[in-house]
C-alpha positions in Angstrom: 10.0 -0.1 -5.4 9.8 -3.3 -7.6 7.2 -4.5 -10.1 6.2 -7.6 -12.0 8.1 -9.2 -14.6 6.0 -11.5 -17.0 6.5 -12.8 -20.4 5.6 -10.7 -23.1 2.0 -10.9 -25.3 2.0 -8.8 -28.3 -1.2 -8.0 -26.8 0.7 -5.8 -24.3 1.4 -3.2 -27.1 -1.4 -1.2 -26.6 -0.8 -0.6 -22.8 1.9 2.3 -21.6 2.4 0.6 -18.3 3.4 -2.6 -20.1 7.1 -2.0 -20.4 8.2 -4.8 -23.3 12.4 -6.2 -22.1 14.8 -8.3 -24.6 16.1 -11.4 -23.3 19.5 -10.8 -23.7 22.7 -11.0 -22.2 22.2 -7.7 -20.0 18.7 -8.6 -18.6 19.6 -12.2 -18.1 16.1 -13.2 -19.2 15.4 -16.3 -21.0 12.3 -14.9 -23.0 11.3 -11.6 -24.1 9.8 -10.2 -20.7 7.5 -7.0 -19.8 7.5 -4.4 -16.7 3.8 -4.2 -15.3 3.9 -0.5 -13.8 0.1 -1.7 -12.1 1.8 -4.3 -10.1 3.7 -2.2 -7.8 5.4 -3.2 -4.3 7.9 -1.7 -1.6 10.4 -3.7 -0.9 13.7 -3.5 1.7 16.9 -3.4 -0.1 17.5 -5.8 2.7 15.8 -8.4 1.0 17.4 -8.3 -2.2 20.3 -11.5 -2.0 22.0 -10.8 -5.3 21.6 -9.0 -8.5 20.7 -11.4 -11.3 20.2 -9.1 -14.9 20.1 -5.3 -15.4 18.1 -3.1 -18.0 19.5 -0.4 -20.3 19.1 3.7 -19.3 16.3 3.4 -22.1 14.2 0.8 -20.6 14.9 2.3 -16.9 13.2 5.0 -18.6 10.3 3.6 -20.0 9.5 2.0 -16.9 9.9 5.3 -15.2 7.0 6.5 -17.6 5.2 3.9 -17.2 5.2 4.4 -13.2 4.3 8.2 -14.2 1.6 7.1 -15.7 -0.3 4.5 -13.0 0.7 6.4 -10.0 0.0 10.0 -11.8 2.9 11.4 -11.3 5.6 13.7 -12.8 
């Protein structure tokens, strides 16, 4: 599954499905991103060319919540 990345709005902070990510060196991002758990696709691993950035086990997590949350799920 993938979802949308966007740049962060402080805005975002009252919405669980917004998933705020730091541009660092791990992510790769060039601004301070977010996770939109509504904006949810399938994709084939078969269309993936290369890995750009990661996330951390905590924002994995988050985002994992956050998909809890939209798709009601455990």
């Amino acid at each position: 599954m993938l979802t949308q990345t966007s740049e962060w709005k402080d805005r975002f902070d009252v919405a669980p499905w917004m998933v705020r990510i730091e541009a660092d060196n791990e992510s790769k991002l060039s601004k301070v991103s977010c996770v939109d758990c509504f904006q949810v696709r399938s994709v084939s691993v078969d269309r993936f060319i290369e890995k750009i950035g990661d996330v951390s086990g905590s924002v994995q997590y988050e985002i994992r919540s956050g998909l809890s949350k939209v798709l009601s799920i455990e």
